[in-house]
N, C-alpha and C positions, 0 to 999 in steps of 0.2 A: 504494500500500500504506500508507493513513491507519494501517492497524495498526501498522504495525511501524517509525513514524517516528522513536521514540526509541531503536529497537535498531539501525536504518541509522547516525543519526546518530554514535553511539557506535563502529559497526564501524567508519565513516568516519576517522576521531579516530585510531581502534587502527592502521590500515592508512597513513595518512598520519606516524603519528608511531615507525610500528617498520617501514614497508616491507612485503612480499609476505608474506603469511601463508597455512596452510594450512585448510581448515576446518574440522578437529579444535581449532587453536589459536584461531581465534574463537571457536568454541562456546566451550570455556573461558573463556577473555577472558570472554565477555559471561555465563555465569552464575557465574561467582568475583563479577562487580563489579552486576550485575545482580538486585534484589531477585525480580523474578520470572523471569528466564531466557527459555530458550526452547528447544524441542526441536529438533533435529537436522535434518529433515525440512523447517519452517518455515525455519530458519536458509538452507538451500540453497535455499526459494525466492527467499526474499530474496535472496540474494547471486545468483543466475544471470537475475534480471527483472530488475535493478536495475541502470539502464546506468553507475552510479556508482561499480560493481566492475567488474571484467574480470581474464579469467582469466590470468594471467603463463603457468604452465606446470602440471605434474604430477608428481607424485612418486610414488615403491615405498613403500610400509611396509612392513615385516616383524611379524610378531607373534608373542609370547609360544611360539602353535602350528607355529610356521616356515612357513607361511604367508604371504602379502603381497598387501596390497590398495594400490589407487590413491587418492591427496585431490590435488583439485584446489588450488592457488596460487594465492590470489587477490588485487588488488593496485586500489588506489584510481585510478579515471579521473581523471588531472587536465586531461581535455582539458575545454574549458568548452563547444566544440560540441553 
């Protein structure tokens, strides 16, 4: 993914120096600091091909509607295999 080398790199950075994140909180991350961002949809390709993630676990949200959806945890491979 030549695309999106410099948004890996960066989620890399994010997930290595704060631990397991969810992908609501990257998306953020990466278009708060990010001059062009990146849509949602892209983002989760990235992060679920990318053997450089791997998925910690899952969480509930709740929303606004009392409602609740699931985001995955996603958390930096540091095996170097």
């Amino acid at each position: 993914m030549v695309k999106y080398q410099r948004i890996q790199k960066m989620i890399f950075k994010f997930l290595e120096d704060n631990g397991p994140m969810n992908t609501r909180r990257i998306y953020e991350h990466i278009n708060d600091n990010d001059k062009h961002g990146i849509q949602i949809t892209a983002l989760s390709n990235v992060l679920s091909k990318n053997p450089e993630f791997v998925q910690a676990h899952t969480e509930r949200v709740k929303s606004m509607t009392l409602s609740s959806y699931t985001l995955i945890v996603w958390q930096a491979n540091k095996d170097d295999s």
